[in-house]
C-alpha positions in Angstrom: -11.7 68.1 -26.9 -10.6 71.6 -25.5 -8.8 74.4 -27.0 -6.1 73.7 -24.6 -5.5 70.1 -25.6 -5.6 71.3 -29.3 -2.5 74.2 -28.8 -0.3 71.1 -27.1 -0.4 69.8 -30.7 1.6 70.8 -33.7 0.4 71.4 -37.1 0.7 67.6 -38.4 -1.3 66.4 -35.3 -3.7 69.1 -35.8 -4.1 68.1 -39.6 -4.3 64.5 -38.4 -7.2 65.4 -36.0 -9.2 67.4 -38.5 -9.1 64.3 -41.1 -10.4 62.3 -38.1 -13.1 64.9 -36.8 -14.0 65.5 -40.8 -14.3 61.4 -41.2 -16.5 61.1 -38.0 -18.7 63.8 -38.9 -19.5 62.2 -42.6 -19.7 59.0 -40.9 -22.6 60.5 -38.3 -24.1 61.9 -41.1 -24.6 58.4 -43.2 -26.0 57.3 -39.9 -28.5 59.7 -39.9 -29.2 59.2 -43.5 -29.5 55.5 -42.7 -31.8 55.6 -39.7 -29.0 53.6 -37.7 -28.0 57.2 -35.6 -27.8 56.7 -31.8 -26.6 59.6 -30.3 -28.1 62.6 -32.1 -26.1 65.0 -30.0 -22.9 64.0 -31.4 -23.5 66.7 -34.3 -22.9 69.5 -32.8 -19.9 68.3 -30.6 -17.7 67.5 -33.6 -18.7 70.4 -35.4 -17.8 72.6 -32.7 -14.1 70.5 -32.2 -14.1 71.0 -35.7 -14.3 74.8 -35.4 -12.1 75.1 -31.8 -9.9 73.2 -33.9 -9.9 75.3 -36.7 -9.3 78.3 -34.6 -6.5 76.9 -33.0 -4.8 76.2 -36.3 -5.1 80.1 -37.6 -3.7 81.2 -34.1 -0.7 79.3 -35.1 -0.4 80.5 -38.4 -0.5 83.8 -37.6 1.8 83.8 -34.0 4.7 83.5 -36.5 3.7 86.5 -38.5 3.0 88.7 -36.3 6.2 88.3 -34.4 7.9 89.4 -37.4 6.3 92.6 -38.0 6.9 93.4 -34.4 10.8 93.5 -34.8 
């Protein structure tokens, strides 16, 4: 998912997303502990929506902040 698709969201949806990315990351990780993994690649592309995601999140809760400081 891109950055952009991730600043559409509000902070409950982006919450929601992390538990999700979080749950498919342990659940790649059992996989490889089990032998069963298919797609070996799918690593690093949640942990990097993990970490756009993560990102996005602290650009939001600072945009606020910083707004009032300017006035």
């Amino acid at each position: 998912m891109k950055a952009g698709e991730f600043r559409s969201k509000n902070a409950a949806e982006l919450q929601e997303e992390l538990i999700k990315l979080r749950r498919e990351q342990f659940n790649l990780r059992m996989q490889r502990a089990s032998g069963q993994l298919a797609k070996p690649d799918q690593f690093r592309k949640v942990r990097k929506d993990i970490a756009r995601l993560k990102t996005v999140m602290g650009e939001q809760r600072r945009v606020p902040s910083q707004s009032k400081d300017d006035s």
